[in-house]
Structure formats: structure tokens, C-alpha cells
N, C-alpha and C positions, 0 to 999 in steps of 0.2 A: 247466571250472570249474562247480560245483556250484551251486543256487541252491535255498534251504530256505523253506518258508513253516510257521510256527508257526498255527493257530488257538487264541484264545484268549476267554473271556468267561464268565460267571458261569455258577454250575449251569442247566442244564437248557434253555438257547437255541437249541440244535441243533447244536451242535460235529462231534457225533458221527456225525451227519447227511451235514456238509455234509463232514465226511471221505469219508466213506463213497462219497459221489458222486463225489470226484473221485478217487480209486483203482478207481472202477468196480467193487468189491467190497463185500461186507458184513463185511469184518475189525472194529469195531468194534462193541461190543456198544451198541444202542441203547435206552432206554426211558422210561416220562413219570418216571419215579420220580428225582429230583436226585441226583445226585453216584453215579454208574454205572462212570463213568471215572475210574480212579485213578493210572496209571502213565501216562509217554507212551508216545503208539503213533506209529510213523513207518513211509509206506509210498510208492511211487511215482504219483505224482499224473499225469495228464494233463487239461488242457483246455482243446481246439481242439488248434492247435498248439503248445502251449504241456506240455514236464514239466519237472518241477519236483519235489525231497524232500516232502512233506508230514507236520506232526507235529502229531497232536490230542493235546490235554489236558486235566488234570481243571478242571473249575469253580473259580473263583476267588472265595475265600469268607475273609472276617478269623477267623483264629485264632490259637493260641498256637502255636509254634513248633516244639515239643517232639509235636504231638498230632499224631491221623494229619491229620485235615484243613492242619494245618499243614505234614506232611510233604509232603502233597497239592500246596499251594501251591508250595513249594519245588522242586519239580516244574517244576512250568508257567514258574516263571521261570527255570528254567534252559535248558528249551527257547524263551522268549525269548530271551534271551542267545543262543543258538546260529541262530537263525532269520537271515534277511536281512529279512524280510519280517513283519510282525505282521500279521495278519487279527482284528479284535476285533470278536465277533461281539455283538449283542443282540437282543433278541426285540422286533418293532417290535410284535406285539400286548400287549404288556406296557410298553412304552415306556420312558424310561429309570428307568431307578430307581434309588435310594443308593446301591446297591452299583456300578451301573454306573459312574456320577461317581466313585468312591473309586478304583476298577480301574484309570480313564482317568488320572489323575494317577499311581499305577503305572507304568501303561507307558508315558507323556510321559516320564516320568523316565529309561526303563531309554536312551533315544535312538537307538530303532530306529523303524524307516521302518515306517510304521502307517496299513488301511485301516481305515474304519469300514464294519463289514458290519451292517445290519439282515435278518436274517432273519423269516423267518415274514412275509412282506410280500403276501405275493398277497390279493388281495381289498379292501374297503373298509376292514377291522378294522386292516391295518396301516397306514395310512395318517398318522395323528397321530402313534403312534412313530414313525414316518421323517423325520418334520420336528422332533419334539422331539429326533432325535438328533445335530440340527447341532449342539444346547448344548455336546455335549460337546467339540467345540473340532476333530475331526479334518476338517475341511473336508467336503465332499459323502458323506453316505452312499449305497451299492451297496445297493439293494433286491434282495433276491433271495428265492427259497424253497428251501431245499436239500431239503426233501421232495418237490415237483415238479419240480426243476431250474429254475427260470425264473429269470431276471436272469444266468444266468453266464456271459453274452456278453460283458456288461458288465464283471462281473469277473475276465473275462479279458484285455480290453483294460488295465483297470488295473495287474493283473500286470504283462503285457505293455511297459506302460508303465516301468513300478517297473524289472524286468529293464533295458531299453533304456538307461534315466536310469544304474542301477548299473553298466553296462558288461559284462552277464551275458549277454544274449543273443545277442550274437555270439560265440560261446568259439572265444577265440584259441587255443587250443591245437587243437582241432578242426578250425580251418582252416590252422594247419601242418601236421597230420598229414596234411590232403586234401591241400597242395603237395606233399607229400612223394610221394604216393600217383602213380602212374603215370597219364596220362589216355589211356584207351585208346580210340584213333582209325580208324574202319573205312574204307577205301579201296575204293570202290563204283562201280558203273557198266556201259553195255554190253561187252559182248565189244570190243576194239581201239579202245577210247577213252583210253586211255594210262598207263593207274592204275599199271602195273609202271615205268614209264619216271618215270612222277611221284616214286614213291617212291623208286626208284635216285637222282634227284635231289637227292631231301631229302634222306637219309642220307650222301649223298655215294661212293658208290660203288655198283661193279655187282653189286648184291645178290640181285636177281631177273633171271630168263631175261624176255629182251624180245625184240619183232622183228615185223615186218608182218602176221604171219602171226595170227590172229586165233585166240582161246582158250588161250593158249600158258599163263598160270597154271589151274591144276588145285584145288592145295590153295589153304585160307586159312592163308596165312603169318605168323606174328608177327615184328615186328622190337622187341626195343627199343633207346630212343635217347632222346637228349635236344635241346631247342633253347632255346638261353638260360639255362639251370638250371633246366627243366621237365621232367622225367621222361614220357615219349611212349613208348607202347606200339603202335605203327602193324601194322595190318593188311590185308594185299593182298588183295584175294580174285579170285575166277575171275568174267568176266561172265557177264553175267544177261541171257539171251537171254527174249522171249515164250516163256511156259511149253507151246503150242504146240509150237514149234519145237524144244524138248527131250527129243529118243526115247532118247540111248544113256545106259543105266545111269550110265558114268562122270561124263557130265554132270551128270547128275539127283543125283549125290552131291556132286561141286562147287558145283552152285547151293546144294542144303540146306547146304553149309558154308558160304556165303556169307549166306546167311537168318539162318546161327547166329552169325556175326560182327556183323552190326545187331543182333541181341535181345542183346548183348553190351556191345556197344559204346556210348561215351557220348555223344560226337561219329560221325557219318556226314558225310563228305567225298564228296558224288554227283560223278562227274568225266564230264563232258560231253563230246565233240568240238565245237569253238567251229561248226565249219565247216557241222553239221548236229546243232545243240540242240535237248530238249526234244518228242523225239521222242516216240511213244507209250507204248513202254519206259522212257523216262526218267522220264513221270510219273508212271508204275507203281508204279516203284522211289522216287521220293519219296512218295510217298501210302502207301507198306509203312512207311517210315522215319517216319512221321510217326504212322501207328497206332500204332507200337512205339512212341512217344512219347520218338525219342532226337532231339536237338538233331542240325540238319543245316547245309550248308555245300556250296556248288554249287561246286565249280572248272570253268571252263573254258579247258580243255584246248587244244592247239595255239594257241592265240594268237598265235603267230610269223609265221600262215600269212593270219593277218587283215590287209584293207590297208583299210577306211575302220573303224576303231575305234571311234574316239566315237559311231557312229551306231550300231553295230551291239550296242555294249555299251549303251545306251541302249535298243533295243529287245528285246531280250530282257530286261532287266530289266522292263521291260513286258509282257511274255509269260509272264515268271515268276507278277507281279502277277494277271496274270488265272488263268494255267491251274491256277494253285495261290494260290488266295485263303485255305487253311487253313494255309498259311507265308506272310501275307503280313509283307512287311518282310524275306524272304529275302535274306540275303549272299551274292552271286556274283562271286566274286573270277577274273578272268582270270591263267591262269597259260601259263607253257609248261614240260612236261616236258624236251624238249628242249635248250633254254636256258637253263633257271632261272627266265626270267622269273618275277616276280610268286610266289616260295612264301614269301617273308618277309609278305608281304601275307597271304597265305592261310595261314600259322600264324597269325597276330597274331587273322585271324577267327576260325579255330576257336578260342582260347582265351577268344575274348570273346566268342563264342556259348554255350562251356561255363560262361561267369561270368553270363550268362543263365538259361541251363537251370538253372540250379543257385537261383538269386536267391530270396530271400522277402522277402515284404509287410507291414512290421507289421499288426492288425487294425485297430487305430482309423485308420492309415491309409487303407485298405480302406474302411472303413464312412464316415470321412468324405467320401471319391470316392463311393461308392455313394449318399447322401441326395441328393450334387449330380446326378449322373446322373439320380434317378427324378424330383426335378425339376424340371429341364431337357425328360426324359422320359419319366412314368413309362411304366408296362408299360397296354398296352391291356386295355376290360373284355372278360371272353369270355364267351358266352352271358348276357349283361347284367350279371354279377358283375364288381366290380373284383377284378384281381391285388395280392396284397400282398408284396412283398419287406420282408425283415426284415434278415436279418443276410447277411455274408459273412464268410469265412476261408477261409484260405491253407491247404487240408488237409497238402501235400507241396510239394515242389520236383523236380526231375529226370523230368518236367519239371513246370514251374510248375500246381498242379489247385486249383483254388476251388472252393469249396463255397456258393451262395445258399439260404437256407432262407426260402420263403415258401409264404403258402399255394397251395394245388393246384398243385404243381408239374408234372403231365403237361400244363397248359393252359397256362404260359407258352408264346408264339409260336417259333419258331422264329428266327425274325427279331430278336427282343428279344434271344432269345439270343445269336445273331451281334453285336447292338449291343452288348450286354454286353463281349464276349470282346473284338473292336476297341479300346470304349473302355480293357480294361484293356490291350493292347498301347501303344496309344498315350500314356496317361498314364502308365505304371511303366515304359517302356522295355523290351519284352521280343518287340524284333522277331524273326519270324521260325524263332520255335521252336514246338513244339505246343504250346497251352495244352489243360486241360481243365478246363471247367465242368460241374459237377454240381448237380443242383438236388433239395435236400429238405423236406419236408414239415414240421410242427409249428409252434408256438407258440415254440419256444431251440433254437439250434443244439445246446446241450449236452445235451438230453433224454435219456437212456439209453434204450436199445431192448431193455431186458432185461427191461420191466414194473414195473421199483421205483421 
């Protein structure tokens, strides 16, 4: 499902401008001289996380019907008409003026969903036009300067919002297509921790060569399969011995095609031996899975062979907790290849670690958690400068990567950061997958770094 934002507002307020910015191109022709833009232009907008159609148009000015300015007009309200979204821009250093009031009853009229954008706002000079342009009846105007980028944080949250409220930013169709779409699940682990015996399980027949005898898969195998009416693309791979220990060629080609199944894969299913977890190797290979930034899922394996359970499932999830604090909130689902035991359990988490992995944060979400955070606590000063956190956003999903922009980002602590990343695990629900925080520099998240 599509979502189109029109900008619209009298000659010469910076339309053309604040296009410009948000296609990250200079496609429109810019200049002080009014009525520049005559046709609509429509181009692929982004901002933050946020795309969206984008259509500039000409200046919106009273004339005859028949003339070009009038043709001009005729224009612009058809790309209202067509928009989800109006963007009504005004020049807050010029404040409102007649023509602006005449426009505003215009677009009240056409009964589309309408922000009031004051541009030209940076500095003291806009100041009065941003408060004269409550008059105009659209509730809180968005200060912004589309010649510096500044304010489009802001109004990108309100987008953001508008989307939400319209039922646009989740496109349903986008997420039948992912149902549709196979999830493909990497079967990982040491040498004769059970991962061929698991799989033959889940699929329900003897698919893979099993047996005591340690190493016995070679290749990384695909199976597909479904469980429930989810389409699962499962992959066995050969274990992963300490890379030490890896002299003969053949190996050394199975382990790389096991390395090539995680950078693949979307879910990693780490299969443990319950009996001796968590071994050196084991947290190797989660700490690989986690650089690779794919959503993981611990099975442990043999479980059949356990006889004080609650205590021992109990303490390895405490061991999990400590040895791997960068998945904390890790899923360890006990299973047994052998039996069955426990694989309806450990689909059920891999599918709900991948609706994790996958998850996004609205912004004003985000920014509202973040004011409470800095708070509660903000960031400490460094060499007697205070730290300033400004904004966040949600850059991607798969896995979940926030973006903070404040200033000097190389001196935030380390530690702030860890508290950062926690808090956002703990408050949005996203135990146990990699998060990535990044932190940058400027005045707007939305700055362009191209000089313009």
C-alpha cells in the first residue's frame, strides 16, 4: 500500500527545497525568483525510516482559470486530491499572510489530512511567524528549515504518526508476502551435539545420515518443510570444531559452508549437548551468530538424559545470562532429538524470536522512552562537557539498529551505551536478539552528508 505526501503553499516558501531534501537529490529546480515550479514533480522520498511518494508543486496564487497561473493552480489541487497527506508549507520569516489564510480554507475544504509546516524557522527571525501560524486553525505547527535540514525529526515523527493513525505503515500486503516467504533456519552446533538427529525429528523422517560417530554431516543440507502453515527452509550443517583443531581440507570446506549457512540464515538454532553446555566452542559460535546480527535460539539437546531438570534448566539459563550478556534475554528451549521431546516448544521460539528480529519502533515511540531515560539518567559530563542526546530512530530491523544522534558521539561512555541498548531491550520487548546502536553526530538526525 502506497502512501503519497503532496507539499503545498504559496510561491516562494521553499517547497522546492524541502523536496529536494527529502529525495536526497537536487531534481527540482530551486530559486528566490516566485513561481519557478510549474508542473507537479513526484519523486521517492525518505525520512529516517520512514518512504513515502513525494509530490512538489507550483505556488498557490488567486487567478483566472483559463491563464497559465490558473492552470498552475489547477495543478496543485489535483495533486491534493491524489496525496494521503498535505504538507502546507509557510515561510515563518514572513509570517502568515492573506494569501496564506485564503489557501488554508482551500485545503480545509478539499478534507484531507493536513500538516502545518513553518519553514524558514531556524534562528530568532522565524520565531513570531511560528506562533502567528497557530491562526491558521491546523493545530501545532512543525518548525523546520529544509535549507539546513533541521526540524525533520519532528516531522518525521508526525508523518509517522499520520501513517500509523491511516493504517499505512504496516502494509498488510508486505507482511503476507513475508508469511508466504520461507524462513530459513540454520541448524548449528558442535561436532555430535545432535543437530542431524533433531532435524530428522522435526521433519519427521530419516532425512539425514545420523550415528555416534562424530562429524558424519559434511555438506550444509537444505530441507524444505512446513510446520503449522509456515513455510521453513531448515538447514543442517557439519560441526564446528575450534578452528585449531581443523587441519584436513575437507573439513575446512564444511566448516566454511557452515559459516555460509549463518550469514544466510535468519534464525540460528545453536544445539547444545544439555549434558556438557556452553562450552568454549559453544560461545564462539554464538558470539559469530550474533556479529552476523541473525536472530538465535539455543536448543538443548539430549534432555532425555537429564534427571534433576528444574535445577539444571535453571542454571544454565543463568550461565547463559552471564556468558553472553550481548543476547541477554536469550530463548533456551530444551529439547530431545531422540524423543521429540520439546520441538513444538522450540518452533513456536524460533518463530517468535524471528517476529522479534524482524520488529519496528515507531519514532515518537522511541523519543518519548528516550526523554524519560536521559531523565531518570542522563548521560555523564566528559572532560567537564555535558553529553547531549537528541534524537533516536529505528534505522532497520533484521536485526533491530538504532541510530542516537548527539553531540560528540566518540565520548559517550561505553556503559551509557550498554544502559541504553538494555533499556531498549527491556522496555520494547526484544529479548535476546542482537540489537545495534549507533551513534551520530550533528545538530538533526536528517542532515544530509552530501554538503547541501
Amino acid at each position: 500500500m502506497s502512501y503519497t505526501v503532496a507539499i503545498v503553499g504559496r510561491p516562494n516558501v521553499g517547497k522546492s527545497t524541502l523536496f529536494n531534501r527529502l529525495v536526497g537529490k537536487r531534481l527540482a529546480l530551486v530559486d528566490d525568483t516566485p513561481g519557478v515550479t510549474r508542473d507537479r514533480r513526484e519523486g521517492e522520498a525518505r525520512l529516517g525510516p520512514l518512504t513515502f511518494r513525494i509530490i512538489d508543486t507550483a505556488g498557490l496564487e488567486e487567478a483566472e482559470a483559463e491563464s497559465l497561473t490558473g492552470r498552475m493552480r489547477a495543478q496543485t489541487e489535483a495533486a491534493i486530491a491524489d496525496a494521503d497527506l498535505t504538507l502546507f508549507l509557510i515561510d515563518a520569516r514572513a509570517g502568515v499572510t492573506p494569501v496564506d489564510a485564503h489557501f488554508a480554507d482551500l485545503i480545509r475544504r478539499s478534507d484531507k489530512r493536513v500538516l502545518l509546516v513553518a519553514n524558514k524557522a531556524e534562528g530568532r527571525p522565524g520565531e513570531a511567524g511560528y506562533y502567528d501560524a497557530f491562526s491558521l486553525g491546523f493545530g501545532e505547527p512543525i518548525p523546520i528549515s529544509a535549507e539546513h535540514g533541521e526540524g525533520l525529526a519532528d516531522l518525521a515523527i508526525a508523518i509517522e504518526q499520520d501513517m500509523l493513525e491511516a493504517g499505512i505503515a504496516d502494509d498488510d500486503e508486505d507482511e503476507a508476502e513475508d508469511r508466504d516467504r520461507p524462513v530459513s533456519i540454520a541448524i548449528v552446533g558442535r561436532p555430535n551435539a545432535g543437530k542431524s538427529t533433531l532435524v530428522n525429528r522435526l521433519i519427521g523422517e530419516e532425512r539425514l545420515l545420523t550415528g555416534p560417530e562424530a562429524g558424519i554431516t559434511r555438506d550444509s543440507i537444505t530441507i524444505e518443510w512446513e510446520w503449522r502453515g509456515r513455510r521453513v527452509r531448515l538447514v543442517d550443517t557439519a560441526g564446528m570444531r575450534k578452528k585449531a583443531r581443523v587441519q584436513e581440507k575437507l573439513e575446512k570446506l564444511s566448516v566454511a559452508d557452515a559459516l555460509r549457512a549463518i550469514r544466510f540464515a535468519e534464525v540460528v538454532v545453536l544445539t547444545l549437548d544439555a549434558s556438557i553446555p556452553f562450552e568454549k566452542q559453544d560461545l564462539q559460535i554464538a558470539d559469530l551468530v550474533e556479529k552476523e546480527g541473525r536472530a538465535i535460539v539455543v536448543a538443548l539437546d539430549k534432555w532425555d538424559v537429564i534427571e534433576d531438570r528444574g535445577e539444571t534448566l535453571k542454571t544454565l539459563r543463568e550461565e547463559a545470562e552471564r556468558l553472553l550478556p550481548q543476547l541477554r534475554g536469550l530463548t533456551i528451549v530444551p529439547v530431545s532429538g531422540l524423543t521429540g521431546e520439546g520441538l513444538d516448544k522450540l518452533m513456536a521460539a524460533i518463530f517468535s524470536t524471528h517476529d522479534v528480529w524482524n520488529r519496528r519502533i515507531p519514532t515518537a515511540k522511541l523519543n518519548r522512552w528516550l526523554e524519560g531515560v536521559i531523565e531518570h539518567h542522563p548521560p555523564p559530563a566528559v572532560s567537564g562537557r555535558r553529553l547531549k542526546i537528541r534524537y533516536m530512530t529505528q534505522a532497520k530491523s533484521r536485526p533491530p539498529t538504532f541510530v542516537v544522534f548527539c553531540s560528540r558521539p566518540d565520548a559517550l561512555p561505553d556503559a551509557y551505551r550498554r544502559y541504553l541498548v538494555n533499556g531498549l531491550r527491556d522496555t520494547f520487548k526484544l529479548p535476546g536478539v542482537p540489537l545495534r546502536l549507533m551513534l551520530r553526530g550533528g545538530e538533526n538526525p536528517y542532515v544530509k552528508k552530501d554538503g547541501r
